[in-house]
N, C-alpha and C positions, 0 to 999 in steps of 0.2 A: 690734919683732922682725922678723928679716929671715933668711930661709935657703927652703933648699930641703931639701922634705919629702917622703921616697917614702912611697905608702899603699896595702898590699898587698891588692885587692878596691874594687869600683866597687859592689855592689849598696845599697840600699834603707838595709841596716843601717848600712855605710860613710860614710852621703852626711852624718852629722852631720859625723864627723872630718873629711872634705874641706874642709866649711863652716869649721870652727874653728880650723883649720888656717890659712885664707882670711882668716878675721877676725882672725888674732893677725900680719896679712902675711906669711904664711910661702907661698912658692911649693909648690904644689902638684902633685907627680908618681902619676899612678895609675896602678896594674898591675893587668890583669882580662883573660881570656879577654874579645873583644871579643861581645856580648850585645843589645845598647841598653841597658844597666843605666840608670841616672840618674848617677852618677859618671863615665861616660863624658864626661857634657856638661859637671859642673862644675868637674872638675879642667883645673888653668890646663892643665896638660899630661898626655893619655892615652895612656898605653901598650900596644897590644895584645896581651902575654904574659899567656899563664896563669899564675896563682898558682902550680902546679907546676912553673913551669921556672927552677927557682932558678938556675941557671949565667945565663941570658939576663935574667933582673934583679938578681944583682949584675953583668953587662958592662953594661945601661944605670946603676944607681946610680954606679958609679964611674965614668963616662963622666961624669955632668951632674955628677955632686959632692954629691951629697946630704949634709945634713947630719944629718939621722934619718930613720926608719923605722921603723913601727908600723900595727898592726891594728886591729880590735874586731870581737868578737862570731864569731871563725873561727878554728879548730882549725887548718884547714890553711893558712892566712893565717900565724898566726904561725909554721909552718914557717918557709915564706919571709923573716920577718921577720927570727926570728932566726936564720937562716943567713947573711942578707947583713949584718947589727951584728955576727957574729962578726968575718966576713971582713974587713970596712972598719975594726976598733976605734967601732964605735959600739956606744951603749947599743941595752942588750938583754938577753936570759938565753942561760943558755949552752944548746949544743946537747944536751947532755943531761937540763938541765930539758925540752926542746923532745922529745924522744924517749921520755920517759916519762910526760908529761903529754899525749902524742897516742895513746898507747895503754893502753887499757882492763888489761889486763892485765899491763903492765909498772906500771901504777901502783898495782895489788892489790898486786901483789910487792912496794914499793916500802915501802907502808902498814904491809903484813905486817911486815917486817925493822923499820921504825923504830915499832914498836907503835902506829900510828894505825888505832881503831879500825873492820873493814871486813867487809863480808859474805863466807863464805866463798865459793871460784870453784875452777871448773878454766876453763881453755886447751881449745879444740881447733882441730884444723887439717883442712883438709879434705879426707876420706874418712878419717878419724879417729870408733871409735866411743869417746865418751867413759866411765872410767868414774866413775858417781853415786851408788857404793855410801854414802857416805860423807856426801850429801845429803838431803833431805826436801824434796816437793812443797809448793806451788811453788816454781819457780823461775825467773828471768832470761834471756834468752839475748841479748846483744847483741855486736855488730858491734863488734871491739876499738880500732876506728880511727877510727868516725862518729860527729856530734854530730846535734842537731836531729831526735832520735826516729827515726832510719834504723835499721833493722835491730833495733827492739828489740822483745821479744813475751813473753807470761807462761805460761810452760805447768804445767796441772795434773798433766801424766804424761807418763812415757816414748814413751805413741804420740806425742804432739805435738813430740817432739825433733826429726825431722829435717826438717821443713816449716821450724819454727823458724830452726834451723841453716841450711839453704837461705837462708831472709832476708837473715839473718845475713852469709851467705857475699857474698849478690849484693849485699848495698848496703855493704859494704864495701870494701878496696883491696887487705889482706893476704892473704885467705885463711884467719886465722883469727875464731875468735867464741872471745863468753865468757860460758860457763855460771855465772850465781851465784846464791846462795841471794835468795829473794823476799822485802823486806824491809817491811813493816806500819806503816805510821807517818804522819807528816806529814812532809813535802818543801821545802827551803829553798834557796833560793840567796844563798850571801854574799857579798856585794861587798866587796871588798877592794884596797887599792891598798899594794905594797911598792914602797921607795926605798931604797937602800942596803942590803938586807937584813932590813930591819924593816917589818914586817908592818901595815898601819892599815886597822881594820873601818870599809867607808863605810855600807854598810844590809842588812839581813835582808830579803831576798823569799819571802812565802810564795805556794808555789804549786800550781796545780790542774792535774791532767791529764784526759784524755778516761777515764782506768782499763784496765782489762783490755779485751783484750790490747796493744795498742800506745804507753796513755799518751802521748799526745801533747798538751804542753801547750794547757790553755784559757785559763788566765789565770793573772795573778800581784797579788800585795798588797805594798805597805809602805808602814810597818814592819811584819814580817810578828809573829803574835802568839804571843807564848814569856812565859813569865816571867823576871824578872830572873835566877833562878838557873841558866834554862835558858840564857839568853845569854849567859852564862860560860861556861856548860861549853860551846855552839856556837863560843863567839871561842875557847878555849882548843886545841881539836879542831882547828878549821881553820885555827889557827899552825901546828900541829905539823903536819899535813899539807903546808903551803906550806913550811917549812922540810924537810920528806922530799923534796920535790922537788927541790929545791935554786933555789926562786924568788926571786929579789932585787930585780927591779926592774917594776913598771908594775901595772898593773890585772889582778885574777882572780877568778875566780868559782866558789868551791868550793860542792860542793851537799851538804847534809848529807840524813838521814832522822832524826828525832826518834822515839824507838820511844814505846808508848804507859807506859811505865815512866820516862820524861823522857832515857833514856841517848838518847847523840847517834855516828853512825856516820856514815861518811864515803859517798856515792854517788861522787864523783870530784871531780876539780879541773880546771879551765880555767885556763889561763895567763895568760887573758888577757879581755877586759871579756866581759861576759856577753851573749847577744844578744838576742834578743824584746822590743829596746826598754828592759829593764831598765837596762842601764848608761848609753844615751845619754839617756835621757829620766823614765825612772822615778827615777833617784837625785840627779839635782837638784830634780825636783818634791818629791818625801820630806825630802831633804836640806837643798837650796839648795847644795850644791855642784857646781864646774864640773867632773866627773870626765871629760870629753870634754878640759876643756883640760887637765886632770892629764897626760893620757895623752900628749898632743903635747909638753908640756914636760918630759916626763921623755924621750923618745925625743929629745931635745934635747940634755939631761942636766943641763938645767935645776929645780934642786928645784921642784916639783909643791909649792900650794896646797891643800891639802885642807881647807880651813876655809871653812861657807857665806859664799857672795857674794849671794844672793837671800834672801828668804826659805821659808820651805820652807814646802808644803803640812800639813793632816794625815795626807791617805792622796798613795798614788799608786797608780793600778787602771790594768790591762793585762784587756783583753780583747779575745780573739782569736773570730774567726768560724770553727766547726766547719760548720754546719749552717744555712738558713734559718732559723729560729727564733732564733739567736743575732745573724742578719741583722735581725731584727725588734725585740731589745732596742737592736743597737747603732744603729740610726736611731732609736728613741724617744729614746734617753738624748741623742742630737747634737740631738733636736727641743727637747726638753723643758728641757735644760741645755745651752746652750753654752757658759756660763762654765766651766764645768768640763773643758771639750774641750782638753788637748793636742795632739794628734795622733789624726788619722782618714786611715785608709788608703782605698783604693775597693773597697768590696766585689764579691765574685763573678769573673766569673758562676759556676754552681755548675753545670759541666761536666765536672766528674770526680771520683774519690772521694777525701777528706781523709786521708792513710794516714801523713803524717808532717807536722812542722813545716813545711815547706817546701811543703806542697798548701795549707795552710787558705785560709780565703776574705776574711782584711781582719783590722783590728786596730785598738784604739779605745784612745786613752791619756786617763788623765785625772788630774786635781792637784783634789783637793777637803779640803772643810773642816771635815765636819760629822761625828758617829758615826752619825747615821742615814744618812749618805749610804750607806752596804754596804747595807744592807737594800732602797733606793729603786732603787739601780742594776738590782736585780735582776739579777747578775752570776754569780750559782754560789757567790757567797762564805758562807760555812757557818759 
């Protein structure tokens, strides 16, 4: 394979697609505010544009001739993406999947009109007092534009609204938040990859948060555990959610909530692969599928392999460092198993506080084989 590939985003989570991209010979072009990311250094060629200045990466893509373009694991990445595959005729989704699946609240509305089922919300905008007559404590407040647990917080009552909302406000880009009912359950993320229009389930991740108030995730499982009935009605849900969007082509990661009654409600949908590790590293370990190279060969417009190339794990466990103490399981489990080690990040130091995805202190992958292994990890897994 031989072409030239723009990759919108240098960080940590980017740097499998650079690699694969690399390994399939495809020239490598990256766009990132320039940082020291780690993509800086591997891509054959880096570009120093922020990911927001879509005018100034489609004038370098069509300058060098790119022949795709694509992301993982970044909401605002595939902005970029797919503004420049509109512009050039390359594969990509259209810019109004890309405008509704970046906003929280265009995509309630979205859920609402094509019946996919969703918590109720209001809108607010700011120095807007909402009204919640219509509501019941708790409930939601998050930032209608950010991913990676920015802006999001649980309040039991009316005092706690506008602290809330302030959050809200500041880590997001719009100006507005979104107020929605607080919803009781277990938490999933589905990997999913669409080609042409048709929707193909790669793995269930279940996953843990920190809890009230900020949930920020600590770790993830798969295959995450539902019963067979429940996994119909999850694949069936987050068809119809991907097709309200109007998603056709590449990798996304819709996140359901399982209520404790087995019904399945929509949290949101990503467009595009999912990030903490899940989609580069967790879903071939689970799997044995290359979903890193899916993603390069469909931005290609090359039909994508979704069928295992490896073989696949039993489990695949993500655990993310909150706290010292989780510092102390994830160096026993690298002592004690190394076979089991996919990916270890550098922990710490532990110099400020953990208040969203993007502070925690390190993260530890792992591809293992056994059913005792959840209980020995000592992981949170429940």
């Amino acid at each position: 394979m031989t072409g030239k590939l723009a990759i919108i985003g240098a960080s940590d989570f980017q740097n499998p697609l650079i690699l694969k991209a690399q390994e399939k010979g495809l020239e490598t072009h990256v766009f990132a505010w320039e940082a020291g990311d780690v993509g800086e250094r591997t891509a054959d060629v880096f570009h120093p544009i922020s990911i927001v200045e879509h005018e100034a990466i489609l004038d370098a893509c069509r300058s060098i001739g790119v022949d795709g373009i694509c992301t993982i694991g970044s909401d605002l990445g595939s902005i970029a993406v797919n503004y420049v595959a509109c512009a050039l005729g390359l594969p990509g989704n259209s810019m109004e999947c890309t405008r509704v699946s970046t906003n929280k609240y265009l995509m309630r509305e979205r859920f609402d009109a094509c019946g996919v089922p969703s918590p109720r919300h209001v809108v607010v905008h700011r120095g807007e007092t909402p009204d919640l007559s219509a509501m019941e404590f708790p409930l939601m407040v998050k930032a209608t534009d950010r991913s990676g647990s920015r802006g999001i917080n649980r309040i039991d009552s009316i005092a706690e609204l506008d602290w809330a909302l302030d959050e809200a406000f500041e880590a997001g880009f719009n100006g507005t938040a979104l107020v929605e009912e607080y919803m009781e359950g277990r938490e999933f993320c589905v990997e999913h990859f669409s080609w042409r229009g048709e929707h193909h389930f790669m793995a269930l991740t279940e996953k843990w948060t920190t809890g009230h108030p900020r949930f920020i995730e600590s770790g993830h499982l798969q295959p995450g555990r539902v019963s067979p009935e429940v996994l119909d009605e999850i694949k069936r849900v987050c068809s119809a959610a991907l097709d309200a969007m109007g998603m056709t082509q590449g990798a996304s990661c819709p996140e359901v909530m399982v209520m404790p009654d087995g019904t399945v409600k929509m949290v949101e949908v990503g467009t595009r692969m999912a990030g903490d590790y899940m989609g580069s590293h967790a879903v071939p370990l689970s799997t044995g599928i290359d979903y890193v190279g899916a993603v390069v060969d469909a931005a290609l417009g090359i039909e994508p392999n979704l069928k295992p190339v490896t073989k696949p794990h039993l489990h695949a466990i993500i655990k993310f460092v909150i706290d010292e103490q989780d510092a102390d399981i994830v160096r026993a489990v690298q002592r004690e198993h190394p076979e089991w080690v996919a990916l270890a990040t550098e922990i710490g130091p532990f110099d400020h506080a953990c208040t969203d995805s993007s502070t925690r202190f390190g993260c530890l992958v792992l591809g293992t084989d056994g059913t005792e292994d959840l209980e020995a990890l000592r992981l949170g897994v429940q």
